[in-house]
C-alpha positions as CSV (number, residue, x, y, z in Angstrom):
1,X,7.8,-5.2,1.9
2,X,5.9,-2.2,0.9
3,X,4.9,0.5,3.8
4,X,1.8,2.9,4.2
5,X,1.2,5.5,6.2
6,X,-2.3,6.2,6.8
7,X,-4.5,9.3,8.8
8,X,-8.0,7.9,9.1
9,X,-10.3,11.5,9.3
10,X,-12.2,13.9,7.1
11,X,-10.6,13.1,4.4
12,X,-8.7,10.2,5.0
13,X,-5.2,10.5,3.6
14,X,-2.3,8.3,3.3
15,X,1.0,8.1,2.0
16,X,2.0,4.4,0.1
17,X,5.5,3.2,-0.9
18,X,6.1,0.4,-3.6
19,X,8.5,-2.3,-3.1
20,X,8.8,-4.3,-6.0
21,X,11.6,-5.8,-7.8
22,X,12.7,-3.8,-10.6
23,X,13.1,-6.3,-13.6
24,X,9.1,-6.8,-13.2
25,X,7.6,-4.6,-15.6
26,X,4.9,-2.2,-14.5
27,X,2.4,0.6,-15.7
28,X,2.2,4.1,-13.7
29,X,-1.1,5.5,-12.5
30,X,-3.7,4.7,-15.7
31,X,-6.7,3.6,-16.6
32,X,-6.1,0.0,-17.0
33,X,-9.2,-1.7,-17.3
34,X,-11.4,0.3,-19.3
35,X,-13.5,-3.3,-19.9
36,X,-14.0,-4.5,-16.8
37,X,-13.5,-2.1,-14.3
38,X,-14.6,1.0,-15.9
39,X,-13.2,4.5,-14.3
40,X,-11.0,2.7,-12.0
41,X,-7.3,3.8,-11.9
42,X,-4.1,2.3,-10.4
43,X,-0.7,1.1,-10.7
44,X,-0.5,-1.6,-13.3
45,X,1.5,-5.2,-13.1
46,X,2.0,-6.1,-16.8
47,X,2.9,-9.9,-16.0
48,X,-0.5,-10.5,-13.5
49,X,-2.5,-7.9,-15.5
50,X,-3.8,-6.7,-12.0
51,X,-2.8,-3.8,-9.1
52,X,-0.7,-3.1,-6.5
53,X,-2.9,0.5,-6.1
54,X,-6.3,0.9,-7.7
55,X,-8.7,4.0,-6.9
56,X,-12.5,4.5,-8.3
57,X,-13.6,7.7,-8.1
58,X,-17.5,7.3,-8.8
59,X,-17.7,4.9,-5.5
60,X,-14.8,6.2,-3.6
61,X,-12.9,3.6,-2.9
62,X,-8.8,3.0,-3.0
63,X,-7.2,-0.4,-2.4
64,X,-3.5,-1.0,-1.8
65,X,-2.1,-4.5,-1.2
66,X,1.3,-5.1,0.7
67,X,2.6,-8.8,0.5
68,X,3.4,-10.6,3.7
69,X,4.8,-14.1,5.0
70,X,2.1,-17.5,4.7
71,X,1.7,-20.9,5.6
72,X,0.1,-21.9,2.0
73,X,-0.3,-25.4,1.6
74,X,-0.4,-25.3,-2.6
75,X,2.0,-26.0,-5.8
76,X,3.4,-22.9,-7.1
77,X,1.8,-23.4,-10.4
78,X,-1.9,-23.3,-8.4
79,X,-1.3,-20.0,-6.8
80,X,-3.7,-17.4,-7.9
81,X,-1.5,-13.4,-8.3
82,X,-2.6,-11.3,-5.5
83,X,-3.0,-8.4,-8.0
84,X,-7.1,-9.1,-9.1
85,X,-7.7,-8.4,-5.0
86,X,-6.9,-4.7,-5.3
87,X,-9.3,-4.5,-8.3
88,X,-12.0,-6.3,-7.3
89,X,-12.0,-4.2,-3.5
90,X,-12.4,-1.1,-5.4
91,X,-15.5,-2.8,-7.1
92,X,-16.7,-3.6,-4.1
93,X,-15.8,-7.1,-3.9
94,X,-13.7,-7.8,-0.9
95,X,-12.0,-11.6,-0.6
96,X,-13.3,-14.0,1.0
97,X,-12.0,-17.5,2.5
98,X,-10.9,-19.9,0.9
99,X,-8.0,-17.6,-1.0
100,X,-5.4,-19.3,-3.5
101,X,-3.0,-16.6,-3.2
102,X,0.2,-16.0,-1.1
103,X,-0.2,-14.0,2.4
104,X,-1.6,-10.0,2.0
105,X,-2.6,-7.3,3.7
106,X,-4.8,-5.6,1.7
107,X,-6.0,-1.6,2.8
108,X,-9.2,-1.0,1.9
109,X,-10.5,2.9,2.2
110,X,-13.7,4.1,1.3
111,X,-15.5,7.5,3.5
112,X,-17.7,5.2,5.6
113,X,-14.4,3.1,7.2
114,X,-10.9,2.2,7.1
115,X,-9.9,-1.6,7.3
116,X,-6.9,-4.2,6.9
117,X,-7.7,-7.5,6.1
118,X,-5.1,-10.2,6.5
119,X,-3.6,-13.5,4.9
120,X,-1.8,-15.8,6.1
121,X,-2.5,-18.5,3.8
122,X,-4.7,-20.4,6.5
123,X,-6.6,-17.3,7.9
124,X,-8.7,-13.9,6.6
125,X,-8.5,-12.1,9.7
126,X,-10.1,-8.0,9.7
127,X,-8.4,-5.1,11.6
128,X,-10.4,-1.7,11.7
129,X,-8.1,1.2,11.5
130,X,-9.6,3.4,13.4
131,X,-9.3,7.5,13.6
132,X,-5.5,9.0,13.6
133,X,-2.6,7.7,11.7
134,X,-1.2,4.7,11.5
135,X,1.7,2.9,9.7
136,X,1.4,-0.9,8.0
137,X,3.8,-2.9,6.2
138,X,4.8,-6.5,6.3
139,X,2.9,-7.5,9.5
140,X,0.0,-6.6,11.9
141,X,-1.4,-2.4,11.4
142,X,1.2,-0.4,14.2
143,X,3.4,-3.2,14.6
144,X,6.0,-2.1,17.3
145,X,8.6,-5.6,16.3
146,X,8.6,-3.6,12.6
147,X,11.3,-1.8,12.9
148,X,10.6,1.1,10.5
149,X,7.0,1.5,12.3
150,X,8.7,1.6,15.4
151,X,11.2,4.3,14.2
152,X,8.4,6.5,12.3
153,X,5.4,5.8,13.5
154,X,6.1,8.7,16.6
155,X,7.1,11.0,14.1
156,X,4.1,10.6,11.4
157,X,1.7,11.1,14.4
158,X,3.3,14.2,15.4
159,X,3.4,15.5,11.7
160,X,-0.8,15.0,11.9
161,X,-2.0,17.0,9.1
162,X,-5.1,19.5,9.6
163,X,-8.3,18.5,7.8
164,X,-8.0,21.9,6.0
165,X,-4.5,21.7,4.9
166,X,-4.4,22.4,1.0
167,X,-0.8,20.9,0.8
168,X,-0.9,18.4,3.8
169,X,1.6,15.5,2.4
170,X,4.1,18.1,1.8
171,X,5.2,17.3,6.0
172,X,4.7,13.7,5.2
173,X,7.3,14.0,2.6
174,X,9.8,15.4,4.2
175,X,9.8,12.8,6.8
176,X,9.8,10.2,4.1
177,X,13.0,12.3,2.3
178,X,14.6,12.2,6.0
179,X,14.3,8.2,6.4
180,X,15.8,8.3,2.9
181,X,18.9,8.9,4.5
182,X,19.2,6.0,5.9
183,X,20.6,3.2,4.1
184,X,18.6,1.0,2.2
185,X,19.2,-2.2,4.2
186,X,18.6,-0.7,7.2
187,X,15.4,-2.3,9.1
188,X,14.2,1.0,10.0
189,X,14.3,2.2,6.1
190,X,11.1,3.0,4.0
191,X,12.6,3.8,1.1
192,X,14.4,0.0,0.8
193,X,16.6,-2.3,-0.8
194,X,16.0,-5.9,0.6
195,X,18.1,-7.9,-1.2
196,X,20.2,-8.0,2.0
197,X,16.9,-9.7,3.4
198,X,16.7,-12.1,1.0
199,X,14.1,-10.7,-1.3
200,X,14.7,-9.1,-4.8
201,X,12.6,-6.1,-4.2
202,X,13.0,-2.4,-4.0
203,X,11.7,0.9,-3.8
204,X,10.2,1.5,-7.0
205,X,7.6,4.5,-6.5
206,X,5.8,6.2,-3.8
207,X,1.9,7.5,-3.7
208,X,-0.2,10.0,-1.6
209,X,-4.1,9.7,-1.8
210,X,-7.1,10.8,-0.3
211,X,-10.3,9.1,0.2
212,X,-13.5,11.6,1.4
213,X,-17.1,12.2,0.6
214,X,-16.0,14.2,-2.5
215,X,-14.2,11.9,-4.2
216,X,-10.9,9.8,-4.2
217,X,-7.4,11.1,-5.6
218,X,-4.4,10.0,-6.0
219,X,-0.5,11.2,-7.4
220,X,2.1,8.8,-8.2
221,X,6.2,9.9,-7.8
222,X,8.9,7.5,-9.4
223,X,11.7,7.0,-8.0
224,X,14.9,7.8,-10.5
225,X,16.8,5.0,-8.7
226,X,15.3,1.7,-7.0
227,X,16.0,2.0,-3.7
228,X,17.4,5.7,-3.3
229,X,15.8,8.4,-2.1
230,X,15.8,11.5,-5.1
């Protein structure tokens, strides 16, 4: 139930919050893969070996996957970790049907485009996101029945950085430390704790990254507490 925040322009930038559930061990912002993706550097997952954020700098590219609901038709013990996708999009590799993995929606940013692509376990569907900012979490990109889009999405857009702002997530933030406020259960929350929902996951660690011509960049912020805002 992760969420991104995303302003497709010159640079593109976006803002990316982990949910994850905090007895799964993980790696901060590294180089990971030294062997087979060379340069490349993301958030680590220790037990899948693979990325929930991954960035290459020499090719531009940044991935970032955000899990969502499927209709997969396999054995548990067949089901392929979600966590190679993010690595191999960065090198360039994007998936292709059939997938063995649970539902996704994957971000893929590079300075030629902007694009979702989907999962549902039966279906790769692709959604351009096209210029201005946008919000994605657990469903379709701009999903109004998401409740924390719906509540922040207005407010993001009206925070639009300037192409030329030296410190432009600094506004993003302080939206994001504003919806921190709000309990952690509540639908409209970024910053989350969804046990209530039925899911063992949590706010873990939040990102902000951009993607241009120049180069892609990214900075990494743990959270002291899952689940709190600090």
């Amino acid at each position: 139930m992760c969420t991104v925040v995303i302003d497709v322009s010159r640079p593109t930038r976006l803002l990316a919050v982990r949910d994850e559930d905090p007895q799964r061990e993980w790696d901060d912002m590294g180089v990971w893969w030294p062997e087979h993706y060379p340069g490349v550097t993301g958030i680590r997952d220790r037990r899948a070996g693979g990325a929930w954020l991954a960035l290459d700098p020499a090719s531009r590219r940044l991935a970032v996957l955000l899990n969502r609901a499927d209709v997969l038709d396999l054995p548990e013990r067949e089901v392929v970790s979600r966590g190679a996708l993010v690595l191999e999009s960065v090198a360039g590799r994007s998936p292709e049907p059939p997938l063995r993995t649970h539902g996704f929606n994957l971000l893929e940013v590079s300075p030629e485009r902007a694009r979702v692509l989907s999962w549902d376990g039966a279906e790769l569907t692709e959604t351009p996101v096209v210029d201005g900012v946008h919000m994605i979490a657990h469903d379709g990109l701009d999903d109004p029945a998401t409740a924390r889009i719906a509540a922040w999405l207005p407010r993001f857009r009206a925070e639009h950085p300037s192409s030329d702002d030296p410190d432009w997530s600094a506004r993003w933030l302080d939206l994001l430390a504003e919806s921190g406020s709000l309990s952690p259960d509540d639908d409209r929350a970024i910053i989350r704790d969804n046990h209530a929902h039925g899911y063992p996951t949590m706010s873990l660690l939040y990102c902000v990254a951009a993607v241009s011509d120049a180069g892609a960049v990214a900075r990494s912020y743990t959270l002291a507490r899952p689940g709190q805002w600090s």
